[in-house]
MDAnalysis code that builds the backbone (N, CA, C; Angstrom):
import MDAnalysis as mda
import numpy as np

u = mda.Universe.empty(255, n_residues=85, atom_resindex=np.repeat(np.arange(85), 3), trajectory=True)
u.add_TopologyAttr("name", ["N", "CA", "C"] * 85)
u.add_TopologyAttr("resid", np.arange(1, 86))
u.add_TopologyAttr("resname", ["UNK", "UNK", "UNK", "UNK", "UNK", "UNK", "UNK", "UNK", "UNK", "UNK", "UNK", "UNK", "UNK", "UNK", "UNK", "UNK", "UNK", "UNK", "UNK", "UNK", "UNK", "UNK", "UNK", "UNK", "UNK", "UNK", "UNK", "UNK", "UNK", "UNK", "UNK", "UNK", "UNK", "UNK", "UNK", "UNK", "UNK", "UNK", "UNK", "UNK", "UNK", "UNK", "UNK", "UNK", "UNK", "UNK", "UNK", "UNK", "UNK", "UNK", "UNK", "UNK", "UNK", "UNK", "UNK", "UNK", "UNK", "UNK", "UNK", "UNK", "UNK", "UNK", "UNK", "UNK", "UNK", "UNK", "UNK", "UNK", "UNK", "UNK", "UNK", "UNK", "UNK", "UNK", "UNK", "UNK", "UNK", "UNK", "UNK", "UNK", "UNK", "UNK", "UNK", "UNK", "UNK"])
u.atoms.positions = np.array([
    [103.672, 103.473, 75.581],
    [103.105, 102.544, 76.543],
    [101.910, 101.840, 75.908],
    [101.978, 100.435, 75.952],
    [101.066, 99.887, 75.573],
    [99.891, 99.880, 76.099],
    [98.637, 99.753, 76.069],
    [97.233, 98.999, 77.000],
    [97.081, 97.597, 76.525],
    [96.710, 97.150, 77.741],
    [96.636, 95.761, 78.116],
    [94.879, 95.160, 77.378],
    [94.815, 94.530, 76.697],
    [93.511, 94.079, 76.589],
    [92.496, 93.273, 77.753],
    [91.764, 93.477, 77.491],
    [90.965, 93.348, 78.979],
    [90.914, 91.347, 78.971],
    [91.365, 90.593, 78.125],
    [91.595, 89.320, 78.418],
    [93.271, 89.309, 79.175],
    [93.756, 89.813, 78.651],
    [95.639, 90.105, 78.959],
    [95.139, 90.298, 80.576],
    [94.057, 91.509, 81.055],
    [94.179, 91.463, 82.442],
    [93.625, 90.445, 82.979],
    [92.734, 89.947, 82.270],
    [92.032, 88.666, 83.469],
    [93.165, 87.397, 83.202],
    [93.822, 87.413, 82.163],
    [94.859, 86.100, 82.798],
    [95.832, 86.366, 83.869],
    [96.099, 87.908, 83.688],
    [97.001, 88.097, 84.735],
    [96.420, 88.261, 85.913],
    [95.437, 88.339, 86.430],
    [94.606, 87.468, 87.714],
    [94.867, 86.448, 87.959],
    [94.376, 85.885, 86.857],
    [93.848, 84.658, 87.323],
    [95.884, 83.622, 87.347],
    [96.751, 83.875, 86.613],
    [98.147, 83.333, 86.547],
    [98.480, 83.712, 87.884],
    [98.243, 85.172, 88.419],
    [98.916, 85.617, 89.544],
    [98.053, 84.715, 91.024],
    [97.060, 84.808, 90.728],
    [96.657, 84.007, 92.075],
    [96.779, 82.559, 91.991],
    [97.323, 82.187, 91.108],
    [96.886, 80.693, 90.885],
    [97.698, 79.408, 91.876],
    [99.068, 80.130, 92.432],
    [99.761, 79.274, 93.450],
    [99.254, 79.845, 95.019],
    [99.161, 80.921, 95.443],
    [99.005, 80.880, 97.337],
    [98.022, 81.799, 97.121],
    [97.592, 82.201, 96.047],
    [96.460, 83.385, 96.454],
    [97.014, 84.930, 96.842],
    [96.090, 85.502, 96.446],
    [96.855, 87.062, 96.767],
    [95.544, 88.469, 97.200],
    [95.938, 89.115, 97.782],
    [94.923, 89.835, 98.533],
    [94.892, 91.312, 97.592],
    [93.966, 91.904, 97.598],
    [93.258, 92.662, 96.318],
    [94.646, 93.813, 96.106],
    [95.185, 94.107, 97.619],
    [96.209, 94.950, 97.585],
    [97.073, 94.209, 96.410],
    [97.855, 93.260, 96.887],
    [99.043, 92.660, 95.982],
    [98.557, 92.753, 94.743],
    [97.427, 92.385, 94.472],
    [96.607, 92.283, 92.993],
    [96.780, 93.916, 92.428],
    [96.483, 95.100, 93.156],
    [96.606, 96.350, 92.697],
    [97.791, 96.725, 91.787],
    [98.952, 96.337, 92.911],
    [100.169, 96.749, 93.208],
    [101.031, 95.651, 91.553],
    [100.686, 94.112, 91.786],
    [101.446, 93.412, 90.653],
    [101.049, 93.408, 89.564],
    [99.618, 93.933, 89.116],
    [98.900, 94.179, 88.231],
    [98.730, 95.732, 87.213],
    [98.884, 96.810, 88.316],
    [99.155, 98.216, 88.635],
    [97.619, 98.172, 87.720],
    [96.536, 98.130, 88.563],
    [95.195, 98.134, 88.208],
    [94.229, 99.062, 89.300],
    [94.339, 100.189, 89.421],
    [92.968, 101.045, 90.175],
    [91.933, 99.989, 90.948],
    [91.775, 99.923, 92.065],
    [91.226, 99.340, 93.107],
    [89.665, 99.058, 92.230],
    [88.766, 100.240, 91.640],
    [87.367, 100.201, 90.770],
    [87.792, 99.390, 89.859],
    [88.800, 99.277, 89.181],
    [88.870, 98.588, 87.780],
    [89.015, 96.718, 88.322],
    [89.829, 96.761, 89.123],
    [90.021, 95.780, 89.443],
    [88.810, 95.024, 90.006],
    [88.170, 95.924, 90.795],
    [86.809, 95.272, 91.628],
    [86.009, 94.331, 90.612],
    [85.821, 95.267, 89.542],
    [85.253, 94.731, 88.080],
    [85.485, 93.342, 87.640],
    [86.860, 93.817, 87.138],
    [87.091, 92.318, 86.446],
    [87.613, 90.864, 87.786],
    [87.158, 91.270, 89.140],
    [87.170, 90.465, 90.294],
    [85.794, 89.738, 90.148],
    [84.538, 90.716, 90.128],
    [83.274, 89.963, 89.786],
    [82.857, 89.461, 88.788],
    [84.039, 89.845, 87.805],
    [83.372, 88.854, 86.606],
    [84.008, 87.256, 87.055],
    [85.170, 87.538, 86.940],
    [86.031, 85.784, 86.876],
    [85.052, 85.487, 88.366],
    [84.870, 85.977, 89.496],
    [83.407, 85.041, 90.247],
    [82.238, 84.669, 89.970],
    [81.863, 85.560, 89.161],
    [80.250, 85.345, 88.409],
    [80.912, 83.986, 87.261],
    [82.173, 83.435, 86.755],
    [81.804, 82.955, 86.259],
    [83.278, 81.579, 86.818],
    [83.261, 82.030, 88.208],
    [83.884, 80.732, 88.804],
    [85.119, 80.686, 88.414],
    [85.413, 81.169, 88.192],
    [87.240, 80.839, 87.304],
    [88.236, 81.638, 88.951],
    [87.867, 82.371, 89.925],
    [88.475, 82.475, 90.839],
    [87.396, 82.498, 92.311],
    [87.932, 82.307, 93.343],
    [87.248, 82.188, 95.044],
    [88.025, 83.385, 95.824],
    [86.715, 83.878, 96.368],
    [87.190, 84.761, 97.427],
    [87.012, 84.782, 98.572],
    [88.558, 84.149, 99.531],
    [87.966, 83.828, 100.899],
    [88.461, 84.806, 101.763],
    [87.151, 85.038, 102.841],
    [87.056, 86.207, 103.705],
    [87.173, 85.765, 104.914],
    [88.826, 86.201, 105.428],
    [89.310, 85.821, 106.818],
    [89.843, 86.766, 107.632],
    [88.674, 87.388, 108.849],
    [89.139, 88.587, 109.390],
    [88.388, 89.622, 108.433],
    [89.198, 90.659, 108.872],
    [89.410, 91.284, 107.209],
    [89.800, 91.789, 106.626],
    [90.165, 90.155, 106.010],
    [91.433, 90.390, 104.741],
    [90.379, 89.467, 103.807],
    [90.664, 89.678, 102.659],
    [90.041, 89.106, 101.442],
    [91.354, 88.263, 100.659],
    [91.071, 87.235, 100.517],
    [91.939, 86.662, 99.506],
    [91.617, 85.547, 98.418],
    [92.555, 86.323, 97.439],
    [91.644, 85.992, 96.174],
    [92.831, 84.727, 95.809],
    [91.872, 83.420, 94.886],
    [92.844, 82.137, 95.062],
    [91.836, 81.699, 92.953],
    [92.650, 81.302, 92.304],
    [92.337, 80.861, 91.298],
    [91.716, 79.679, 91.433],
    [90.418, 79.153, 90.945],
    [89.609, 78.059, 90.748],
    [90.670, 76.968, 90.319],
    [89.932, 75.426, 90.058],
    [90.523, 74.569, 89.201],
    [89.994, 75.003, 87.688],
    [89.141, 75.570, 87.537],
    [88.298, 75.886, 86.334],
    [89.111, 77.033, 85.989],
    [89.765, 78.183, 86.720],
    [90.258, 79.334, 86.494],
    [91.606, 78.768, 85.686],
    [91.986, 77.294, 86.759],
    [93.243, 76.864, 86.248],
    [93.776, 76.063, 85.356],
    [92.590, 75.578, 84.613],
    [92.586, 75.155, 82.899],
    [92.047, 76.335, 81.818],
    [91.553, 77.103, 82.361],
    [91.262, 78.442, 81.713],
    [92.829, 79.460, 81.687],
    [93.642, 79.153, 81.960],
    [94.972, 79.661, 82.278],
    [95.481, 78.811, 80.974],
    [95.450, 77.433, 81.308],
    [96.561, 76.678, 80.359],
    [96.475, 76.685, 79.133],
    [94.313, 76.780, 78.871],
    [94.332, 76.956, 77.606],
    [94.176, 78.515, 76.948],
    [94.510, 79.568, 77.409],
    [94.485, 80.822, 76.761],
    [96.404, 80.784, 76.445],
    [96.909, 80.238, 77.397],
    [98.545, 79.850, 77.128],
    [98.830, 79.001, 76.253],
    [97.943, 78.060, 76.158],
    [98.397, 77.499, 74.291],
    [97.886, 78.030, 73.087],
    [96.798, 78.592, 73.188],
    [96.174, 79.008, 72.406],
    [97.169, 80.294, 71.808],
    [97.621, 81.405, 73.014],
    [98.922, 82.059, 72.252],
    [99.745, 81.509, 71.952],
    [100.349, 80.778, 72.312],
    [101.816, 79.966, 71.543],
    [101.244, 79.312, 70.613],
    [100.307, 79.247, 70.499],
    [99.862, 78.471, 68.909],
    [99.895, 79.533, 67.885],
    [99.470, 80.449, 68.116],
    [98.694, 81.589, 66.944],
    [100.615, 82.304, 66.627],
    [101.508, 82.302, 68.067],
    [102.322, 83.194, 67.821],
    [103.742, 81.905, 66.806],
    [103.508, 80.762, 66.528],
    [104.054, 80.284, 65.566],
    [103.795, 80.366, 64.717],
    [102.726, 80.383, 64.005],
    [102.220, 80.544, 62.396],
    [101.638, 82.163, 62.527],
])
């Protein structure tokens, strides 16, 4: 079994919320990330804007920035670049 590098998990945040948003559960569950671990790398991508967390009721749902969502496209070329040469 591999481990995921801790950029590998924040794209997969930030890719997974990036169309309807997803609530910390789904994030646990599609991610298979411990509720603490996850909390973590939740306040970083907010501390640095790349995702929004809107609080309705309470339910929390987490939705990828526009900033989160060129931060997506370019960590996705940037591998398909490196993985041709």
């Amino acid at each position: 079994m591999l481990r995921r590098s801790r950029e590998e998990i924040l794209y997969g945040i930030l890719k997974a919320c990036s169309s309807d948003g997803m609530s910390i559960y789904q994030l646990m569950v599609s991610l298979n990330l411990p509720h603490n671990s996850l909390k973590s790398y939740l306040d970083q991508l907010e501390g640095s804007k790349l995702i929004a967390i809107k609080v309705e009721e309470a339910r929390k749902t987490i939705t990828t920035t526009e900033e989160g969502i060129k931060t997506v496209s370019l960590y996705r070329d940037a591998i398909s670049r490196l993985k041709r040469h």
